[in-house]
N, C-alpha and C positions, 0 to 999 in steps of 0.2 A: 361458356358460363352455364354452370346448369339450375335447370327449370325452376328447382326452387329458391333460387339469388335473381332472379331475373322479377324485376319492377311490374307491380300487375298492370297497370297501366299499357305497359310494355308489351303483354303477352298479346294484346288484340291489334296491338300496332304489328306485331310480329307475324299476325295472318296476311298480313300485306304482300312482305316477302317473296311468298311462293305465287302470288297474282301475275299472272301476263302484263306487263307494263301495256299492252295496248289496251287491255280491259281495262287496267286505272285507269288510262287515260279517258277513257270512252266512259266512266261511273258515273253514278251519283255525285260521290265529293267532289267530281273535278268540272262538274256540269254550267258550274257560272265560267269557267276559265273559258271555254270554247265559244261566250258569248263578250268577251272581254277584248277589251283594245289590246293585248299582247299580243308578240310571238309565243307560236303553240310551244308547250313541251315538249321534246322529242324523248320518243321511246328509251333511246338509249341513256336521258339522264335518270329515268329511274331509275333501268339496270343499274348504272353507276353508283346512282342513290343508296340503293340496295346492298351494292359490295361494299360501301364505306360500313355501311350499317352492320354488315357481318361480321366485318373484319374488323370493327373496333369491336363487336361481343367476343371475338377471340380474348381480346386481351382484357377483359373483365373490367375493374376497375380504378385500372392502372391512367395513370396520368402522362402527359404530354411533357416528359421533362429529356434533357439532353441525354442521357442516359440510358432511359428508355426510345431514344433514334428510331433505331433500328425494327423494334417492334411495330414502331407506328407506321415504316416507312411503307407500306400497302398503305393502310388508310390513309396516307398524306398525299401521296401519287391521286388517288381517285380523288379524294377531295380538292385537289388542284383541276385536275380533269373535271368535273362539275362546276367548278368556278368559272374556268376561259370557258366551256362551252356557253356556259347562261351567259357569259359579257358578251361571246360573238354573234348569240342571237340577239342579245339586245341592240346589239351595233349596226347590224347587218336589218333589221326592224325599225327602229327610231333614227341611225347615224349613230355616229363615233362622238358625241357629244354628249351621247348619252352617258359614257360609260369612260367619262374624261377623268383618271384621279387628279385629287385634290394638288394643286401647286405645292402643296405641304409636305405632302407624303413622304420626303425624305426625310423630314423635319420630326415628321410625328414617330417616324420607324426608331427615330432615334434615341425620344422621347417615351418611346415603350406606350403609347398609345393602343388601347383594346378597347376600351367600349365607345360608341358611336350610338346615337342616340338624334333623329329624326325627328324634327317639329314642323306639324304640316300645319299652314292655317291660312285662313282665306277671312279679311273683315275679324280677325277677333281682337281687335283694339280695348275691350271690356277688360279679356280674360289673360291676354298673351304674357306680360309681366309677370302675375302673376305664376304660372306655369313655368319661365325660365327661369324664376329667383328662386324655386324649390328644386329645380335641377343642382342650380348653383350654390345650393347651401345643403347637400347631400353629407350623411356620412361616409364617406367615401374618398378614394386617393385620386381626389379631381386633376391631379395630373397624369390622368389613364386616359380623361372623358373628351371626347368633342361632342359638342352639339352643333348640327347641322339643321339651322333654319329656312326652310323653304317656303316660299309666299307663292302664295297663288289669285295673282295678280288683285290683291287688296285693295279698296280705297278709302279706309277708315283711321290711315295712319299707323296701321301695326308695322309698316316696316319701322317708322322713324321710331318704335318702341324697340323693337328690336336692336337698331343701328344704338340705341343710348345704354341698353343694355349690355351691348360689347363694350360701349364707349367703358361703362364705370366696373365692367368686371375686373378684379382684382384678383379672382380667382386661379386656378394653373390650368382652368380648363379653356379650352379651342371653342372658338365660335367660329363656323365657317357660316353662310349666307348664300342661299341658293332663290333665282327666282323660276320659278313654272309658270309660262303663260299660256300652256293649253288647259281650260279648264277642268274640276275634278278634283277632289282632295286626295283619289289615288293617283293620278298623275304625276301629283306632286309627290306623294312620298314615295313614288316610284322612283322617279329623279333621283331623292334624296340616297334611295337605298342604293340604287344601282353605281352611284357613285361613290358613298361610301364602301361598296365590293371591291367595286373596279381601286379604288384608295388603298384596303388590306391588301389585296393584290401584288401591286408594285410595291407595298413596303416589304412583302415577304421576298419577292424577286431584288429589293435594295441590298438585304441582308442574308437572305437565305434564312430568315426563321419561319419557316410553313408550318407551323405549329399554330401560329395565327389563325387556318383557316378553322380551327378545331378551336380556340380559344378566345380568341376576338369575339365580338359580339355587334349586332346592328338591331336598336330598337325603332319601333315606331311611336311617336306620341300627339293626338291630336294638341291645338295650342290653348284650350279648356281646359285641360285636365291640372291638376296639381299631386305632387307626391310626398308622399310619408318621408322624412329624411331619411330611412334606414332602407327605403325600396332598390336604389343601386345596388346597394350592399347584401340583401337580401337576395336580388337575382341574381347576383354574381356569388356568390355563396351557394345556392341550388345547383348551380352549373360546373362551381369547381368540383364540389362535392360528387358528382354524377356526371360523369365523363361522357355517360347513356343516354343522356337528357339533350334534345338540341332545341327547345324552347323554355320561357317561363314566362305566364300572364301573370300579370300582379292583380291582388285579388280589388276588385273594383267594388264602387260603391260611387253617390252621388255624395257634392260637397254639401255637409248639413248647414252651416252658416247659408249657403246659396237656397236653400229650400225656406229655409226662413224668410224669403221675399215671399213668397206664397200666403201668410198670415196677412193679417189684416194692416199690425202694426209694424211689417216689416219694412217696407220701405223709410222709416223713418229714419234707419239706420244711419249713424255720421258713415262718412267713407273714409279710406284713407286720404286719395290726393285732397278731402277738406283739410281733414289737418294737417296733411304735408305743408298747402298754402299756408293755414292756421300757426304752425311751430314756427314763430321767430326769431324765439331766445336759445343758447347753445342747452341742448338737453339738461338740466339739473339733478335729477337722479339717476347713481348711476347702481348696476349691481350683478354681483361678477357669475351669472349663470349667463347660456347664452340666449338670445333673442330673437334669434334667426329661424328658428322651427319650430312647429305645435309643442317639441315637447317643454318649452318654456310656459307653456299652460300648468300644467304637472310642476313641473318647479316652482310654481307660485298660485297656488291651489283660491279657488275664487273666495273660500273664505275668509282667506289673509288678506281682501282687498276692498282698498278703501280709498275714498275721495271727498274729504271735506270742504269747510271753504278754503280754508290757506293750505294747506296737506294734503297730501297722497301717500297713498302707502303699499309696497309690495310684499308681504313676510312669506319667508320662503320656508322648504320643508323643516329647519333647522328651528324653525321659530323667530330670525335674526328681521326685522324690517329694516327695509330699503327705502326712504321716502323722497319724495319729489313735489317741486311746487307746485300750486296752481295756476292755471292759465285759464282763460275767461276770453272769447272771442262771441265776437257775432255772430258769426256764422252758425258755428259747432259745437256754441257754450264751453261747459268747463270740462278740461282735460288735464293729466297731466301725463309729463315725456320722461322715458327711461331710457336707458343707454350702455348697451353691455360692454364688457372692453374689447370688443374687433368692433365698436361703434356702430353696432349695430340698433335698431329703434323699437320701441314698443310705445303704445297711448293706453291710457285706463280714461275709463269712460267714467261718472257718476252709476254708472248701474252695474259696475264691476268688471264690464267688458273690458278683455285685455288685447287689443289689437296688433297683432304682429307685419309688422314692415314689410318683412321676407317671405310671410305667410299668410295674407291677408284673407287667404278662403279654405282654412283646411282645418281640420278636426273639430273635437265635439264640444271645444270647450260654450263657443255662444249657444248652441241646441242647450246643454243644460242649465244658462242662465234664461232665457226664454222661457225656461217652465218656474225658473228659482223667481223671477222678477215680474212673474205672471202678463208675459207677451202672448202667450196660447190664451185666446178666449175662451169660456165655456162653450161659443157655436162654431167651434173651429177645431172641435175633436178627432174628429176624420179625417179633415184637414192634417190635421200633423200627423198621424199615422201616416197617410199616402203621402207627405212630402220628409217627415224626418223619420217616425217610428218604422216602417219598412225597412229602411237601411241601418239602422239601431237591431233592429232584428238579426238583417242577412250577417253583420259584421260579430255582435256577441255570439250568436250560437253555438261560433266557430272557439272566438275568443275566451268567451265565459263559461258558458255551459257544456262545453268538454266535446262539439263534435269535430269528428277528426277530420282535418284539411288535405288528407292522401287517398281518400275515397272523390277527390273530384276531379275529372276527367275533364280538362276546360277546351272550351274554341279561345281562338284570341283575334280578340278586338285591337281596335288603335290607342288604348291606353297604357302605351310601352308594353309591348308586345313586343318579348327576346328574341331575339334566335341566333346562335351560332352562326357567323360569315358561311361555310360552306353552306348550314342547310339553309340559309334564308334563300343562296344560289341556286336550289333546285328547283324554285320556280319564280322566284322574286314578290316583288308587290305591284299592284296592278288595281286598275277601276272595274268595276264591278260593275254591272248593268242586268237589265232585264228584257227578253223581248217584252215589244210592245212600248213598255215605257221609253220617252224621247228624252227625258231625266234622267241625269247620273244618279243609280243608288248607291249606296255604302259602300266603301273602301275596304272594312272591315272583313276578318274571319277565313278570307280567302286562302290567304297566305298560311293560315294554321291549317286547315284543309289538304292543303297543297304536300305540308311534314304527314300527316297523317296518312295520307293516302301512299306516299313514300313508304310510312312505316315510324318513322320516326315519333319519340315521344315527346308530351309536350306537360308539365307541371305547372299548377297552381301555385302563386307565391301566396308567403304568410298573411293574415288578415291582420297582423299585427304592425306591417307596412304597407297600407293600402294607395292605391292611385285612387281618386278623388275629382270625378267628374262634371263638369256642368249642366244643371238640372232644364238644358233644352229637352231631351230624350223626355223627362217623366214630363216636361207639360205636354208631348206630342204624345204621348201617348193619354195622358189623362182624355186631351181635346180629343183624341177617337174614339177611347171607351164612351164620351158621353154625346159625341156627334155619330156615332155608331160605323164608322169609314174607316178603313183603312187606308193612311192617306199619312205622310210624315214617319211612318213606323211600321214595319211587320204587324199585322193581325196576330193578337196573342194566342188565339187557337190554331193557325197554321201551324203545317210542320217548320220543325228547325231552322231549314234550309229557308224556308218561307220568308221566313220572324226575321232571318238575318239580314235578309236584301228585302223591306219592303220600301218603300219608295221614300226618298233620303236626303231632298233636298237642304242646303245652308239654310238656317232659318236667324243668325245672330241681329240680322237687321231687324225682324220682326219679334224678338224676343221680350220685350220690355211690353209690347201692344197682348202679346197672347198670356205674359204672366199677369199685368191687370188684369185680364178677363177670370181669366183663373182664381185670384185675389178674392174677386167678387162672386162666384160661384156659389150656391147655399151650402151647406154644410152636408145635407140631404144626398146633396149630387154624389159627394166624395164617400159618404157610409154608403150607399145603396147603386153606387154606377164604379165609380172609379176603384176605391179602395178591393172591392172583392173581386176584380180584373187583375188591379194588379200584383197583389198577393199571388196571383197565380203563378208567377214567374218566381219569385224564391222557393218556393215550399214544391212545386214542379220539377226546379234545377237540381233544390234537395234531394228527394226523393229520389228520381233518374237516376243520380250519380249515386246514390248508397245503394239501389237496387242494381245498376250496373257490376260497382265492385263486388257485391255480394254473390255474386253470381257466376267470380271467377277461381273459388276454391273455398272450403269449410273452412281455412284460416280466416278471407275475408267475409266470411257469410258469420262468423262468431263476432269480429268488429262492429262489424254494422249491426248486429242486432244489439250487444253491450253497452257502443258509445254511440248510437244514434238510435235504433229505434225503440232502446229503452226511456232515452230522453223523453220521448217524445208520447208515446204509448204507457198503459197500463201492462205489469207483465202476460195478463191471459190474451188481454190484445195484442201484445208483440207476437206469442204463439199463433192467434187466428191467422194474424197478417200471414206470417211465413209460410203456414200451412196450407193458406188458402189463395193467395196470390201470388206471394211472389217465388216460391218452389215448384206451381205447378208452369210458370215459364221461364226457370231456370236453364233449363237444357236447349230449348228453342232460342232464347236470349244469347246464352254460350257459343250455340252454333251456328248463329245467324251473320252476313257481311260484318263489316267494322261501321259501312253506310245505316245498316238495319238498327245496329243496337240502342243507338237512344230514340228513335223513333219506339222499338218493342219495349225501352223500360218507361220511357213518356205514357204507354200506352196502362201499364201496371202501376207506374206513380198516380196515376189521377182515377184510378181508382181507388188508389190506401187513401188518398185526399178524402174524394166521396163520401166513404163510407167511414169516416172517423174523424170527418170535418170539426165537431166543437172539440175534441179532444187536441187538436192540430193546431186549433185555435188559443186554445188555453195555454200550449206552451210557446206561442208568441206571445201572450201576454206576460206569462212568467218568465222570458228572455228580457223582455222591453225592463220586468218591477227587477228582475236581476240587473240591469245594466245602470239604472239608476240606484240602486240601493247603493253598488260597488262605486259610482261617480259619487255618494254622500250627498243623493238630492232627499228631502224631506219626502215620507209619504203624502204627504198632505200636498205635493206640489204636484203631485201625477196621480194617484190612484182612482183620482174621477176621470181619468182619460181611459183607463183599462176594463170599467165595470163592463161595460155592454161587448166586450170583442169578442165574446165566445157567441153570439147572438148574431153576427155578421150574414149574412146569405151567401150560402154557398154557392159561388158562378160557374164552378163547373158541373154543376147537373142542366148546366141551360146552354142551349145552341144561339150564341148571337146573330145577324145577321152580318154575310159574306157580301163585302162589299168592293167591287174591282179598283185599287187606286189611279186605273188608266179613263174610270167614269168622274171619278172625284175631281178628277184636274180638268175635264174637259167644263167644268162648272166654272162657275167667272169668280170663284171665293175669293182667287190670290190674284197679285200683280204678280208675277212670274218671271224672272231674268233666265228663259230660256239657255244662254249662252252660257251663263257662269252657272245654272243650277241654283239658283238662288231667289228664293221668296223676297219680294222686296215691301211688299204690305199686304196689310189683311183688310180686304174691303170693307167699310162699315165698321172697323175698327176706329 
């Protein structure tokens, strides 16, 4: 393949290559692996790693089809040869239980099974339904998918959610059921992975199609998270498309409906199982769009919606209203129920909220009735910035304002984080720790580290189908930016590697105690402590990654200044910038490890920060008045939120205090479950 067909992305993965597999192993990237409860890598699956990697750029961007056999047959041999070696180490390390396939696997081979899909959870009885009924109602040809649930010894009842949610699927997808009882939520989707390998495996040896190891797919997904319905589809789609590609992170964002607890009036909210209790009569309205994903929001757009006293009403894009009774309970007051024809459910609330069954925490439709119904108080403007307007931000820039999504360079987290069966084999998934710390941290990021340092590339999915996380992370990080500790979350000025394993204990038992706290917090705290902390992390990540790509040819150094840092900047400013920061560390940037370069473009982003801070500021405000003008919210329901944000203080001219998270714990804050890694109260709470 030559130079100029070749993925930029790619070209820095491709300095990997010519590395001494013992240097990778011995680097920076691979530095938490060495302190991790696995078997090491051995040298020789890099090498391996590495001939697959070549020998599929021979064959450019041809596809894995019967026809083309022969071409693949090099890259199929090594990519088998990668596979048994990671299962004999894992076998020969944990036992052959590790790496037991699935009783299925004939079953599944049969059934033309390729994606697999890991749900690790520990105690998320809150969240867990949710997250599996957005798997289960994907666009997608859910008789490809299994999802493999692994518990990590729970006692909040998420299995018995789990077990009910096999019970009523109706769908063609596989639920298999895995339990981990040694502590860690990488343990367990370590299990999970290693066994869904060890599963493609033997289906390729059932059949003889090893084309699997190059086509199959094994995700991770914490069991918080919730997904866009088009997100299968979406990374299965990057993947076929780019035969090059052996990962895809979907692009993340916090659930805004879940940030809505944060407000004053959020807790008010009905739930669903009220009105599950509540619905006793058979649904009455019924109407033929479907029900089961956000984009049933869009289909019946909030102004079409209405709830009087005898009537309800759905009108959809067409103008056609769907009406439905009312119902009047004690509990939950008045409601009425809809019902699409796969029987699936929806409730409309009196204030227009349209509750989805199969969706109960994802997209933006409640964030924009919250501002339409006046939930945001005037002393809770900061407030929704740092819990909804930040990810309104991170999510349009992309979507609305034209920046382009192939300048970002991702780590991947556990919010269904791809990767190809062979490359997930080159190192697997595994826990994560730190000296010092007696606490499991993060599970996360390892494993995309792991492709990188291989060589291997790794794409950003669309923001158009995003994974949709729970907003534990932003209150633990809010509680450090304003308790001044690094304690629950990476310190947001540490390097990378830092940010990614700081100390990471389960927190879902204590979630409900720390979001009152938060709830209550002044207004003050969030404009002058939290909010300009954590802005730092979008407009950082920004930045990085457009000075990264920009830096690897005058094709992408013209991108980046056109669709991004003209967005962004005035034109004489886009010239200063270029001229004066980020050209004079072009060459250094270029030349530096694959380890060095977002540490050297972190170090150039936060200086364009700096020094053009209210201009930077201004087009988050003009992201935030663009995303609602295009949602059809009134100015008058937000424009008092946006006055003062160019006014913000900027956090990065200031050195916070460094604070060890191994002094924080030795402090008597928390009740501590040592064993499982798990906060179990907040003292004084």
């Amino acid at each position: 393949m030559s130079t100029s067909r070749i993925r930029p992305h790619s070209r820095w993965t491709r300095q990997q290559w010519s590395e001494d597999p013992e240097l990778t192993l011995a680097g920076p990237l691979l530095s938490l692996h060495r302190t991790s409860d696995v078997n090491d890598i051995e040298p020789d699956q890099v090498r391996a790693a590495r001939a697959v990697l070549a020998a599929r750029a021979g064959l450019g961007t041809a596809r894995f089809t019967p026809e083309d056999a022969g071409a693949w047959h090099e890259v199929r041999t090594t990519q088998q040869r990668v596979v048994e070696r990671f299962l004999a180490g894992r076998a020969a390390y944990y036992g052959h239980d590790q790496v037991l396939p699935f009783p299925e696997a004939r079953a599944m081979a049969e059934e033309n099974r390729d994606t697999f899909v890991v749900i690790k959870f520990m105690d998320e009885a809150p969240h867990l339904e949710a997250t599996l009924d957005s798997l289960l109602n994907q666009d997608y040809d859910l008789s490809r998918l299994v999802l493999i649930t692994a518990d990590n010894n729970s006692t909040d009842g998420s299995t018995r959610i789990v077990d009910e949610v096999a019970r009523r699927n109706d769908t063609a997808a596989r639920i298999v059921r895995l339990s981990q009882p040694v502590p860690g939520a990488g343990h367990t989707a370590r299990l999970g992975v290693d066994r869904a390998i060890a599963t493609v495996l033997e289906m390729c040896r059932t059949d003889g199609r090893w084309e699997r190891l190059q086509t199959a797919t094994i995700a991770v997904s914490d069991g918080d998270t919730v997904y866009h319905p088009g997100v299968l589809d979406e990374i299965r789609g990057k993947l076929d498309r780019h035969p090059d590609v052996d990962g895809v992170m979907p692009f993340l964002t916090y659930k805004l409906t879940a940030g809505l607890r944060l407000l004053q009036a959020g807790p008010g909210q009905v739930t669903l199982p009220q009105l599950r209790a509540a619905n006793r009569r058979q649904p009455a309205g019924t109407v033929p769009h479907s029900l089961a994903d956000v984009t049933a929001h869009d289909a019946f757009p909030r102004r079409g919606r209405y709830l009087h006293e005898s009537a309800a009403g759905l009108t959809d894009r067409d103008g056609v209203v769907h009406e439905a009774p009312v119902e009047d309970d004690e509990t939950v007051g008045r409601f009425a129920t809809f019902q699409d024809p796969d029987g699936k459910l929806a409730y409309l609330l009196p204030d227009r909220t349209l509750l989805l069954a199969e969706a109960p925490v994802s997209g933006t439709d409640a964030a924009l009735l919250a501002l339409e119904n006046g939930i945001v108080g005037p002393d809770e403007v900061w407030k929704w910035h740092t819990a909804i307007g930040h990810d309104i931000f991170l999510r349009w820039a992309f979507l609305g304002m034209g920046m382009p999504e192939e300048i970002v360079f991702p780590d991947t987290s556990d919010a269904l984080k791809t990767f190809r069966v062979w490359a997930f084999a080159i190192g697997g998934q595994h826990q994560l720790t730190r000296p010092g710390l007696k606490i499991a941290t993060g599970s996360d990021y390892q494993s995309g580290r792991v492709l990188q340092a291989a060589g291997c590339t790794v794409m950003l999915g669309s923001a158009h189908a995003p994974a949709e996380t729970e907003i534990d992370r932003l209150i633990k990080m809010v509680r450090n930016f304003v308790n001044e500790q690094a304690v629950f979350y990476g310190n947001t000025r540490s390097e990378m590697l830092e940010r990614a394993t700081g100390l990471y204990v389960h927190m879902t038992r204590i979630q409900p105690q720390l979001e009152e706290e938060l709830r209550h917090y002044e207004d003050w705290v969030f404009r002058d402590v939290a909010l300009p902390e954590r802005l730092i992390f979008p407009l950082r990540w920004m930045f990085q990654n457009a000075i990264r790509y920009y830096c690897q040819g005058p094709v992408e150094a013209e991108l980046v200044r056109r669709r991004f840092l003209a967005l962004v900047l005035a034109p004489d400013e886009v010239e200063a910038v270029c001229r004066d920061l980020i050209d004079p560390a072009r060459d250094a940037l270029a030349a530096s490890p694959l380890h060095e370069k977002q540490r050297r473009a972190e170090a150039v982003a936060e200086a364009v920060i700096v020094a053009y801070y209210p201009r930077v500021l201004t087009f988050y405000g003009e992201t935030i008045r663009s995303f609602l003008r295009a949602h059809e919210v009134e100015p008058s329901a937000y424009e008092w939120l946006l006055a003062e944000v160019p006014t913000l203080r900027n956090a990065l001219r200031e050195d916070p205090p460094q604070v060890d998270p191994t002094a924080v714990w030795s402090r008597t804050d928390f009740d501590i479950d040592d064993a499982r890694g798990q906060v179990t109260s907040v003292k004084g709470a």
